[in-house]
N, C-alpha and C positions, 0 to 999 in steps of 0.2 A: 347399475349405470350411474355416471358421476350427474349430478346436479348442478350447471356451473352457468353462470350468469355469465353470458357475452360481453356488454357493455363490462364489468368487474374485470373479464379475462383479458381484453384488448388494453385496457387501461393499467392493469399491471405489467403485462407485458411490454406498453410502450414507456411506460414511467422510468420500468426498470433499465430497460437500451440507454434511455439519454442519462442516465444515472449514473450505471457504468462508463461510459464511453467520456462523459464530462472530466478533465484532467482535475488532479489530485494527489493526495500523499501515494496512493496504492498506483497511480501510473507512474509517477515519478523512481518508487522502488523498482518495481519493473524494468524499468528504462536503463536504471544502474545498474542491476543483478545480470540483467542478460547483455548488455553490452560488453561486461567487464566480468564476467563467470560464466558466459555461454549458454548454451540453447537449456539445455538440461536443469542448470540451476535456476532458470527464468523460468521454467515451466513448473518447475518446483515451487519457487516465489509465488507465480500463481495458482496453484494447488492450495497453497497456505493464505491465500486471499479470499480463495474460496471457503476452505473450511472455516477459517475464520467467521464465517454469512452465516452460517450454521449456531454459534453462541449467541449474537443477536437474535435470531427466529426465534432461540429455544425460549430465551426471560422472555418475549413477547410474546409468544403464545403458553405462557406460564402466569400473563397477565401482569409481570414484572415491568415490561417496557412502557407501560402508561406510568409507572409510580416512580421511574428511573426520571422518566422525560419531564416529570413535574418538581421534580425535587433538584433544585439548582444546583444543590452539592454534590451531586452523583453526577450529573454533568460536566462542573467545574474541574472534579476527579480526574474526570476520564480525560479533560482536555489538557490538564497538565501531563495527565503523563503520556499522553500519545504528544504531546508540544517536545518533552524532554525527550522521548525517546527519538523523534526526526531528528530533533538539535543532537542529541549523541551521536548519531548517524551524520549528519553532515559535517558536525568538528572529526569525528573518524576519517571521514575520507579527506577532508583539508590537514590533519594531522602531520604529514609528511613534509606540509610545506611549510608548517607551524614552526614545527624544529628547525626546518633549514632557518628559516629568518629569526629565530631566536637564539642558534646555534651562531650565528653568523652576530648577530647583536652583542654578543659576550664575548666569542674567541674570533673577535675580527685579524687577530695577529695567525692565527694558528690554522693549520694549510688542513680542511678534510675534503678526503678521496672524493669524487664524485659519485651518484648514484646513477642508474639509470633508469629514467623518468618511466620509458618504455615498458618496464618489469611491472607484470601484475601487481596491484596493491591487496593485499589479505586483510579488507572489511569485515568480507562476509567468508566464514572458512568454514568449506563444506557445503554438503548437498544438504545437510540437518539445519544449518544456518540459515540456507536461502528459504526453507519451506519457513520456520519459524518465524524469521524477519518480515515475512508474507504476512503471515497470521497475525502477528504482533501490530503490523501498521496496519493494518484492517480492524482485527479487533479493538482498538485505543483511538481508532478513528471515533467521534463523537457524532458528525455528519452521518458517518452510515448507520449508528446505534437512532438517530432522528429521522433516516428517511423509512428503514425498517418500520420502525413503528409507528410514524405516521401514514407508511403504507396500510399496513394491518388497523390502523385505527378509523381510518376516511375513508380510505376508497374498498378495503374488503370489508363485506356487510359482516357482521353480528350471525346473522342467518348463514354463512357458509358453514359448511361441515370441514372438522378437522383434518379430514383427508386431503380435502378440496386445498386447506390451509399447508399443509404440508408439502404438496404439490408444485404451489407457488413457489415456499422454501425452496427448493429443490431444481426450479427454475430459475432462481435469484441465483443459487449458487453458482449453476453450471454456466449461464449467463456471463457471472464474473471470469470464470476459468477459461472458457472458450474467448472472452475477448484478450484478457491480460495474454492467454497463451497463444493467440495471433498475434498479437504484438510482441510478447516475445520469438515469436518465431520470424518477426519480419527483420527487426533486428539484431538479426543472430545469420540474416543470410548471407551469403559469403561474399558476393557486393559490399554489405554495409562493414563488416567485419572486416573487410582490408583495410578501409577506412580507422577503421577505428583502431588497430594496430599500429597507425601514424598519430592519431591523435587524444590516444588512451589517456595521458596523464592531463587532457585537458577537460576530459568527457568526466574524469574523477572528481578533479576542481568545479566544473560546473553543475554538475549532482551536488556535491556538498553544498554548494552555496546554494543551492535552490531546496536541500531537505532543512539547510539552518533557517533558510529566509520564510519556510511552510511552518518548523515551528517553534518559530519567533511573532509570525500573524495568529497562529491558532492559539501563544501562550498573551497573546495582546487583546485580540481581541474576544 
C-alpha cells in the first residue's frame, strides 16, 4: 500500500488545477487548433500538451531539472525558442494578410482576384500537426519546465517513493488533457462553430496577434 502524505497530495493536486487552468501559450494554441481544425485536431493539440508533461517529469525526476532551473543558459535557451516558435505561429496565421498588404503596396495598378476570407487557412496541416504543435508549445514553454520542478523540489518531500512520484506525473499529465480537451470540446460545439464560420478569418488574425504578442513578451522579458 501506497505511503502518500495528505497535506503533499491536496497541495499538488490544487497547485496543479490553478496551473493548468491560468491562460497561456498552451490555452491560446488550443483555442486556435480547435476553433479553426475541429474537435479532433483540438483534442489532439491536447494530447500533445500532455505528452509533452511527461519530458519535463522525466529530467526532473532524473535530478536534471534542479541543474536546468539554475543554470541561466538553459533557460534563456529554452525561452527563445519557445519565443520564436509562438512568433512563427502567429506571423503564419497573419501571413495572408501580410501579402495582401504587401501585394497591394507594390502592384497597386494591377487588378488580383479576390480570396475568400471564409476558406480554412492551412497553419496547422493534419492531425500529426495538431498533436505535435501541442507538444512543441508545452514542451519550449520555460514556465512549465519552472513549475514542474519547483513542484518536485518544495512541495514533494525527498522522502516520497518513486512510485508515489510518478503518480503525480501522471496526474499532471492527464490533468492537462482532460482540461485542454474540455475546452476544446466546448469550442468546437456547434453553437460556437456557426459562429465562428462568420467570423473564422477574424478568430485567425486575433490568434496570430495574441501567439506574436506571447512571443514577443517571453523573448523580452
Amino acid at each position: 500500500m501506497l505511503n502518500i502524505d495528505q497535506f503533499e497530495l491536496y497541495s499538488v493536486a490544487i497547485i496543479t488545477l490553478l496551473a493548468v487552468i491560468s491562460p497561456g501559450p498552451d490555452f491560446a494554441m488550443i483555442s486556435k487548433t480547435a476553433l479553426l481544425k475541429g474537435r479532433r485536431d483540438g483534442l489532439l493539440c491536447a494530447l500533445g500538451i500532455s505528452v509533452a508533461i511527461s519530458v519535463h517529469l522525466v529530467y526532473t525526476l532524473l535530478g536534471l531539472g534542479v541543474v536546468f532551473a539554475n543554470n541561466i543558459w538553459v533557460l534563456n535557451t529554452l525561452r527563445y525558442l519557445g519565443a520564436m516558435y509562438l512568433i512563427w505561429l502567429g506571423v503564419s496565421a497573419l501571413w495572408p494578410d501580410i501579402k495582401k498588404i504587401f501585394f497591394r503596396a507594390r502592384f497597386q495598378q494591377t487588378f488580383e482576384p479576390l480570396k475568400n476570407e471564409n476558406a480554412p487557412q492551412n497553419n496547422l496541416t493534419g492531425s500529426g500537426s495538431a498533436f505535435w504543435s501541442g507538444f512543441a508549445c508545452n514542451a519550449l514553454n520555460p514556465k512549465t519546465m519552472l513549475f514542474i520542478v519547483s513542484l518536485f523540489s518544495q512541495v514533494i518531500s525527498t522522502d516520497t517513493s518513486l512510485l508515489v512520484e510518478l503518480s503525480y506525473g501522471v496526474y499532471i499529465s492527464l490533468v492537462h488533457f482532460i482540461w485542454f480537451g474540455l475546452v476544446a470540446c466546448l469550442l468546437t460545439s456547434a453553437k460556437i462553430q456557426k459562429k465562428v464560420l462568420v467570423f473564422k478569418i477574424w478568430i485567425e488574425r486575433i490568434t496570430g496577434l495574441l501567439m506574436t504578442s506571447l512571443g514577443l513578451r517571453l523573448l523580452i522579458n
